[in-house]
VMD Tcl script that builds the backbone (N, CA, C; Angstrom):
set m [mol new atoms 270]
animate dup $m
set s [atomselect $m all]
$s set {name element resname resid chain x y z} {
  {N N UNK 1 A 35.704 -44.335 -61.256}
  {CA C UNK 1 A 36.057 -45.385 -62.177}
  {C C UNK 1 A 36.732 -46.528 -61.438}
  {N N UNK 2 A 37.538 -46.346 -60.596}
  {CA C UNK 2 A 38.388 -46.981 -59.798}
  {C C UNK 2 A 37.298 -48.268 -58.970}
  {N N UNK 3 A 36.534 -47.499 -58.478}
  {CA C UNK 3 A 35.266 -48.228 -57.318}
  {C C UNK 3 A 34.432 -49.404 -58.859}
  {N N UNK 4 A 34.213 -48.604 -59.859}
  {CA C UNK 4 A 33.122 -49.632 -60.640}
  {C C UNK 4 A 34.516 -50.666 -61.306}
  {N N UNK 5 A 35.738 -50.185 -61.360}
  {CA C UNK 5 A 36.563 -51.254 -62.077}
  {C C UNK 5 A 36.316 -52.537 -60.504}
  {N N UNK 6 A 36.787 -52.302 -59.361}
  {CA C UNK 6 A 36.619 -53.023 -58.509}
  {C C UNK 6 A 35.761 -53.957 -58.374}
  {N N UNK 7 A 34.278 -53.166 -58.736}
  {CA C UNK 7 A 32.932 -54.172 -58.443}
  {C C UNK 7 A 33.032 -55.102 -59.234}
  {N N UNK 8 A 33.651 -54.854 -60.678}
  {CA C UNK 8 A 33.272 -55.720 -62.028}
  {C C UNK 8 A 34.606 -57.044 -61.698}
  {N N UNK 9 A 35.433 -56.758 -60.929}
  {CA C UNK 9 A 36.827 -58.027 -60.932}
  {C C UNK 9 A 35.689 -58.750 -59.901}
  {N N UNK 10 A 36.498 -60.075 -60.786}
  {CA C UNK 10 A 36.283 -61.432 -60.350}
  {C C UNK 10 A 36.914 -61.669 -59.207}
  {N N UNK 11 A 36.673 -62.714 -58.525}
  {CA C UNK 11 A 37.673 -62.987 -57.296}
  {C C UNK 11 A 38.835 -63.543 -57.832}
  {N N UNK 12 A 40.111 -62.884 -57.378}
  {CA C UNK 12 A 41.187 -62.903 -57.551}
  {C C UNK 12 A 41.611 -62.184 -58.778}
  {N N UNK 13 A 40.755 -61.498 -58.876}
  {CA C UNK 13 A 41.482 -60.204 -60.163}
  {C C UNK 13 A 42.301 -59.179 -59.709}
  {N N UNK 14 A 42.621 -58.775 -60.859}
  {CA C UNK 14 A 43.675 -57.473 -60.643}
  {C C UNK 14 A 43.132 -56.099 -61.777}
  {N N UNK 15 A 43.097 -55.076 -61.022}
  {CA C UNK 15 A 42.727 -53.825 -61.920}
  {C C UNK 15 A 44.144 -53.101 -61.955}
  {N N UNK 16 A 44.589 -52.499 -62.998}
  {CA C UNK 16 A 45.613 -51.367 -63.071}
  {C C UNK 16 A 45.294 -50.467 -63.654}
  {N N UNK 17 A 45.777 -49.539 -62.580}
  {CA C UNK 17 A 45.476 -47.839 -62.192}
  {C C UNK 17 A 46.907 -47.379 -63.319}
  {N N UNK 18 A 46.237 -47.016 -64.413}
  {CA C UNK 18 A 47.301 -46.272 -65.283}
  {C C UNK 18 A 47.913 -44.809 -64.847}
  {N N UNK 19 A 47.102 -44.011 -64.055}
  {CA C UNK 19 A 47.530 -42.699 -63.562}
  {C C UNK 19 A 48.545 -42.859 -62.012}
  {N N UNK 20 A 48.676 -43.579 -61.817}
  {CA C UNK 20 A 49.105 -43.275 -60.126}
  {C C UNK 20 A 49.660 -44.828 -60.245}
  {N N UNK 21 A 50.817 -44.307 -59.291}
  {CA C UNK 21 A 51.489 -45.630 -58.775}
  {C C UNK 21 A 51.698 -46.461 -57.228}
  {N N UNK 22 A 50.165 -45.756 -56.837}
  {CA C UNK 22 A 49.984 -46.214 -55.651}
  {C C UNK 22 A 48.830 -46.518 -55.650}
  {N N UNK 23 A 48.105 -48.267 -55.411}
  {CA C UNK 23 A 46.969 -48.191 -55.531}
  {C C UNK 23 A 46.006 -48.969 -54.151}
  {N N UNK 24 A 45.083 -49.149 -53.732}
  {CA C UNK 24 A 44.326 -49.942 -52.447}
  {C C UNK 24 A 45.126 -50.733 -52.239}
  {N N UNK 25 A 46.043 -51.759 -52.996}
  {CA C UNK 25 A 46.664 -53.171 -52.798}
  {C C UNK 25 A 45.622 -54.002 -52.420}
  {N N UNK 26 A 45.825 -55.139 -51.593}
  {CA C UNK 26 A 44.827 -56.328 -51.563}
  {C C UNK 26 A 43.543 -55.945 -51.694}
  {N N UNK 27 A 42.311 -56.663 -51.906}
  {CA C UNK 27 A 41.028 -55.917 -52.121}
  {C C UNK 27 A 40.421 -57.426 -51.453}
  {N N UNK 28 A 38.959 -57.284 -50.863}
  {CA C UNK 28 A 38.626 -58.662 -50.324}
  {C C UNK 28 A 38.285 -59.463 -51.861}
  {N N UNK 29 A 38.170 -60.439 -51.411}
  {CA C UNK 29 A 38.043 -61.678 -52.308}
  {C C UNK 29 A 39.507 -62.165 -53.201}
  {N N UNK 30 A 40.275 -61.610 -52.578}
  {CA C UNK 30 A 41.838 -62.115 -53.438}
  {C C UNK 30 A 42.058 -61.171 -54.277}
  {N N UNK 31 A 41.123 -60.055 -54.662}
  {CA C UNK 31 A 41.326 -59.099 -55.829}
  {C C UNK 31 A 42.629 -58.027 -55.314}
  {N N UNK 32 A 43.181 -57.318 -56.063}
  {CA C UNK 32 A 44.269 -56.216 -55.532}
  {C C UNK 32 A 44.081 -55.107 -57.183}
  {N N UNK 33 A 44.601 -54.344 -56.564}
  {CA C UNK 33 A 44.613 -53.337 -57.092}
  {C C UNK 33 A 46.066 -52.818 -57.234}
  {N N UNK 34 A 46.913 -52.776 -58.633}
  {CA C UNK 34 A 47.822 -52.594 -58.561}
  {C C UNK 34 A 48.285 -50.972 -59.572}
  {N N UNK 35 A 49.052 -50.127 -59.537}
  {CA C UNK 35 A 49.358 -48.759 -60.110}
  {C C UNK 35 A 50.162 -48.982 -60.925}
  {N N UNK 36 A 50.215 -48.051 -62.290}
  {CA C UNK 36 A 51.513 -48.103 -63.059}
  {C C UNK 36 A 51.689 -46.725 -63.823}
  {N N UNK 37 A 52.792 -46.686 -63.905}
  {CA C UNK 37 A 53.177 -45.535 -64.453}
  {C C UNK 37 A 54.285 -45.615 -65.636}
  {N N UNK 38 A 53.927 -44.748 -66.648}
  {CA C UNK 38 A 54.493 -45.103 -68.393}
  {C C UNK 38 A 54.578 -46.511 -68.578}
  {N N UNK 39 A 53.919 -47.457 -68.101}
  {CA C UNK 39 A 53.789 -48.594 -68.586}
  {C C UNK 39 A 54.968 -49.113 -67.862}
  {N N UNK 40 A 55.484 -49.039 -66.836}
  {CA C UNK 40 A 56.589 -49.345 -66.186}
  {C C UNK 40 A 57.823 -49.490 -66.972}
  {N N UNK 41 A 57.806 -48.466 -68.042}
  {CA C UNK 41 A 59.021 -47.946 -68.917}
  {C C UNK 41 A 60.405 -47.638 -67.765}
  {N N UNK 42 A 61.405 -48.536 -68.439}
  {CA C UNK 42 A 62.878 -47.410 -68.193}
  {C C UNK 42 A 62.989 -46.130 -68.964}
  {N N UNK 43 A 62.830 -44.795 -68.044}
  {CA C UNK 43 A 62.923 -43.987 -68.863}
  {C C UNK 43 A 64.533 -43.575 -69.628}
  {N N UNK 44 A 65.574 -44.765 -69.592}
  {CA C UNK 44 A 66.794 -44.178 -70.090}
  {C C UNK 44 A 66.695 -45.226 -71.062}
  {N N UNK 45 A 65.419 -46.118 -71.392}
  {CA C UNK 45 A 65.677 -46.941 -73.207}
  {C C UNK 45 A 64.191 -46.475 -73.399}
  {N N UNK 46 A 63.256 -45.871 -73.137}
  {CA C UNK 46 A 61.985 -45.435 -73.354}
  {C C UNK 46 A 62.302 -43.824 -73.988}
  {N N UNK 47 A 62.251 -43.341 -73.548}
  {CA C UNK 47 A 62.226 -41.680 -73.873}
  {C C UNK 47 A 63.454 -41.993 -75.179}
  {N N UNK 48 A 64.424 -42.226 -75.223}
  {CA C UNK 48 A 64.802 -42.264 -76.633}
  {C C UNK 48 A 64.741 -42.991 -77.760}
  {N N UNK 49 A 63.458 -43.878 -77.648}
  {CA C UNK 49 A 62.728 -44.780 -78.146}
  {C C UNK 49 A 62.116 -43.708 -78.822}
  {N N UNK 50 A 60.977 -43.195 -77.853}
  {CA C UNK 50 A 60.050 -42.020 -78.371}
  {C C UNK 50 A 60.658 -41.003 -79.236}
  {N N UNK 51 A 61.592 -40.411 -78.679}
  {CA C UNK 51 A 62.414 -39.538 -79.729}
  {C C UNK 51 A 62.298 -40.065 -80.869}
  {N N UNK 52 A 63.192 -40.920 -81.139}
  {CA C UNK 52 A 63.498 -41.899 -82.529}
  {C C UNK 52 A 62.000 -41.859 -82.965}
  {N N UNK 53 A 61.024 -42.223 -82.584}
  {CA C UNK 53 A 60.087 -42.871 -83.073}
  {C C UNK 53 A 59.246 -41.329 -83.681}
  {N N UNK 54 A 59.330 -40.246 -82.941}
  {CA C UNK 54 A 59.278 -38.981 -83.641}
  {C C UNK 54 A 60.197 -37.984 -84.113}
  {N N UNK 55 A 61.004 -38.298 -84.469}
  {CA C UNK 55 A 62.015 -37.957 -86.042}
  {C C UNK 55 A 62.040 -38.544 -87.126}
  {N N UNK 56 A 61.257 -40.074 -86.821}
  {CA C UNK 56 A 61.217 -40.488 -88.360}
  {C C UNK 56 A 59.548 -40.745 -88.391}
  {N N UNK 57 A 58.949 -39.606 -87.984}
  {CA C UNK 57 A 57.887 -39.505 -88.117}
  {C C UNK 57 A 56.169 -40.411 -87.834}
  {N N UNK 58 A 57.011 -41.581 -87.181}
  {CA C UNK 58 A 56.196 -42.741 -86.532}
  {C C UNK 58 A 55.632 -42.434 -85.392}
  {N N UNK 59 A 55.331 -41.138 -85.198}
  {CA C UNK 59 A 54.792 -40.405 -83.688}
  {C C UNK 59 A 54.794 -38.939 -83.357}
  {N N UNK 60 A 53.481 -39.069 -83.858}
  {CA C UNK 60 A 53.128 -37.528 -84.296}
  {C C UNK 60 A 52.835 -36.747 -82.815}
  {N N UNK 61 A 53.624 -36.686 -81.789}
  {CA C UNK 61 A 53.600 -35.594 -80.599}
  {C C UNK 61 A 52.980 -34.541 -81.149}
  {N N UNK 62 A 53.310 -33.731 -82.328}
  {CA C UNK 62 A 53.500 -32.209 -81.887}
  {C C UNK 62 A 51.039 -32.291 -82.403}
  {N N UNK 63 A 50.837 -33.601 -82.699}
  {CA C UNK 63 A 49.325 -33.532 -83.131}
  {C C UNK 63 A 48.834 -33.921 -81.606}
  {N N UNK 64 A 49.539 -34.246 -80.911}
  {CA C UNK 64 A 48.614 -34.447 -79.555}
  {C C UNK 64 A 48.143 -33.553 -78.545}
  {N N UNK 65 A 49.569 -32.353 -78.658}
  {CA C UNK 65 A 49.591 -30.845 -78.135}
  {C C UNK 65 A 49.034 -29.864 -78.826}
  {N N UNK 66 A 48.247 -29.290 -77.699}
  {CA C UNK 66 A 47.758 -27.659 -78.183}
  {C C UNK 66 A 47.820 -26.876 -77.280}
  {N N UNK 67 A 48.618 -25.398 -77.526}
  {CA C UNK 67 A 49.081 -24.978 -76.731}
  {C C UNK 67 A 48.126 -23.469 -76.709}
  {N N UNK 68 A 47.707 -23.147 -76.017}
  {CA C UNK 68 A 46.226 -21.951 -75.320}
  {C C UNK 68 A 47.403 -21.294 -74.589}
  {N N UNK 69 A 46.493 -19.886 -74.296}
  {CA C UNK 69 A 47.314 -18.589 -73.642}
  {C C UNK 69 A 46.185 -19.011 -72.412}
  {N N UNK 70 A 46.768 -18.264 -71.166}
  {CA C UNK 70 A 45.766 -18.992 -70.444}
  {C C UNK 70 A 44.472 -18.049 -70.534}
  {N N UNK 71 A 44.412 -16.940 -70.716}
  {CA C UNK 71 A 42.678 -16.118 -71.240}
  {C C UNK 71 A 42.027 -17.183 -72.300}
  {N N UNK 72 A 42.523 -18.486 -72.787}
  {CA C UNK 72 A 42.095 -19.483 -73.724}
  {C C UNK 72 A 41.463 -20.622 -72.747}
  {N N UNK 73 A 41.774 -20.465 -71.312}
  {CA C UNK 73 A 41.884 -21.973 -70.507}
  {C C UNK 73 A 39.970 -22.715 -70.823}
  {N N UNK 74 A 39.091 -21.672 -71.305}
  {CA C UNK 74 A 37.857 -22.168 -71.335}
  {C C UNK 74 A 37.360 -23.218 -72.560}
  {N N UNK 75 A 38.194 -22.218 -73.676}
  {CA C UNK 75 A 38.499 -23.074 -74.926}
  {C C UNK 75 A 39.193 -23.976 -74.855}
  {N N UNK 76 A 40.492 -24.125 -74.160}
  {CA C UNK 76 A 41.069 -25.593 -73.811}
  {C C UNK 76 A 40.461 -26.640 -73.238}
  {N N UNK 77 A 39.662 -25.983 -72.069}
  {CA C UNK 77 A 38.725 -27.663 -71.740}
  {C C UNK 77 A 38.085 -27.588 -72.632}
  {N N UNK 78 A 36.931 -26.880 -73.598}
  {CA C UNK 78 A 36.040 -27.547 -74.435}
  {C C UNK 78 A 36.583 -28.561 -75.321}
  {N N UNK 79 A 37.562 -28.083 -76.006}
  {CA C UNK 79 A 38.170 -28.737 -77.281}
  {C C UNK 79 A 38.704 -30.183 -76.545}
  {N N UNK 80 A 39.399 -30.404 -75.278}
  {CA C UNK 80 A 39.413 -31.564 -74.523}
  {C C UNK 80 A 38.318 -32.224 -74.644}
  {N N UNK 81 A 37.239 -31.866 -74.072}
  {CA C UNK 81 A 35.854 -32.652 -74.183}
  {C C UNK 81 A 35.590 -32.771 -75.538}
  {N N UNK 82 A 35.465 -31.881 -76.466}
  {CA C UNK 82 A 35.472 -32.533 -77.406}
  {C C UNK 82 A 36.227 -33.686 -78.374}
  {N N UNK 83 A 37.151 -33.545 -77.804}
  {CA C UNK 83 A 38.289 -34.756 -77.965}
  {C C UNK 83 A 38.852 -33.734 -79.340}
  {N N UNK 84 A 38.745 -32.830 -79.340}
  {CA C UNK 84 A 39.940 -31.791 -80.526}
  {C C UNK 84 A 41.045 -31.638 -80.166}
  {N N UNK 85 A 41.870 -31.676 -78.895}
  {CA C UNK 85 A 43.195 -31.796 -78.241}
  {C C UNK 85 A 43.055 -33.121 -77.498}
  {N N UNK 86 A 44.000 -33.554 -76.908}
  {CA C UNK 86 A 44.464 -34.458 -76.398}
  {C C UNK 86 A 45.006 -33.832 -75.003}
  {N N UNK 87 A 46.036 -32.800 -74.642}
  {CA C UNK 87 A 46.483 -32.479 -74.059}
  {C C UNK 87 A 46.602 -30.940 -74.065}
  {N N UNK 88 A 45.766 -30.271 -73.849}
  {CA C UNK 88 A 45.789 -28.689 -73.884}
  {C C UNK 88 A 47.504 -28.413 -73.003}
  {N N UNK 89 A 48.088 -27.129 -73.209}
  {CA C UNK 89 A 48.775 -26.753 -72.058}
  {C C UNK 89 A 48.805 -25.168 -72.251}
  {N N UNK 90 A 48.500 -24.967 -71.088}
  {CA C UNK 90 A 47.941 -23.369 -71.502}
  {C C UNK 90 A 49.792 -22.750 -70.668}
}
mol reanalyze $m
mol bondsrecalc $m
mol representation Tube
mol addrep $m
């Protein structure tokens, strides 16, 4: 994904790598490649943002988790691919 986001920037674009916070940096044609992680949240006004925001029910966490035994780990990737979990954790 990384290589086809690259091909598609214009000269002097920028792609951000949502998983990793280390990314190619400069790229030829002026393009760079830059990383981020939680959205470059402070996690000491972020995480109790989130809290708040799931106690008064504006952020349904416990619908994003599904939690598998790991003799389940086969059923956890399917239901991933199927987009039925979000985040298995066995």
């Amino acid at each position: 994904m990384l290589q086809a986001a690259i091909k598609a920037l214009n000269p002097h674009g920028t792609v951000a790598i949502l998983t990793d916070s280390s990314g190619p940096g400069l790229l030829p044609g002026g393009r760079k490649a830059v990383g981020i992680i939680q959205a470059d949240a402070v996690p000491q006004y972020f995480i109790p943002k989130l809290i708040s925001l799931y106690r008064s029910g504006r952020l349904p966490f416990n619908r994003l988790v599904r939690f598998y035994s790991f003799s389940k780990i086969n059923q956890a990737i399917m239901d991933t691919r199927r987009g039925d979990t979000i985040k298995p954790v066995l």
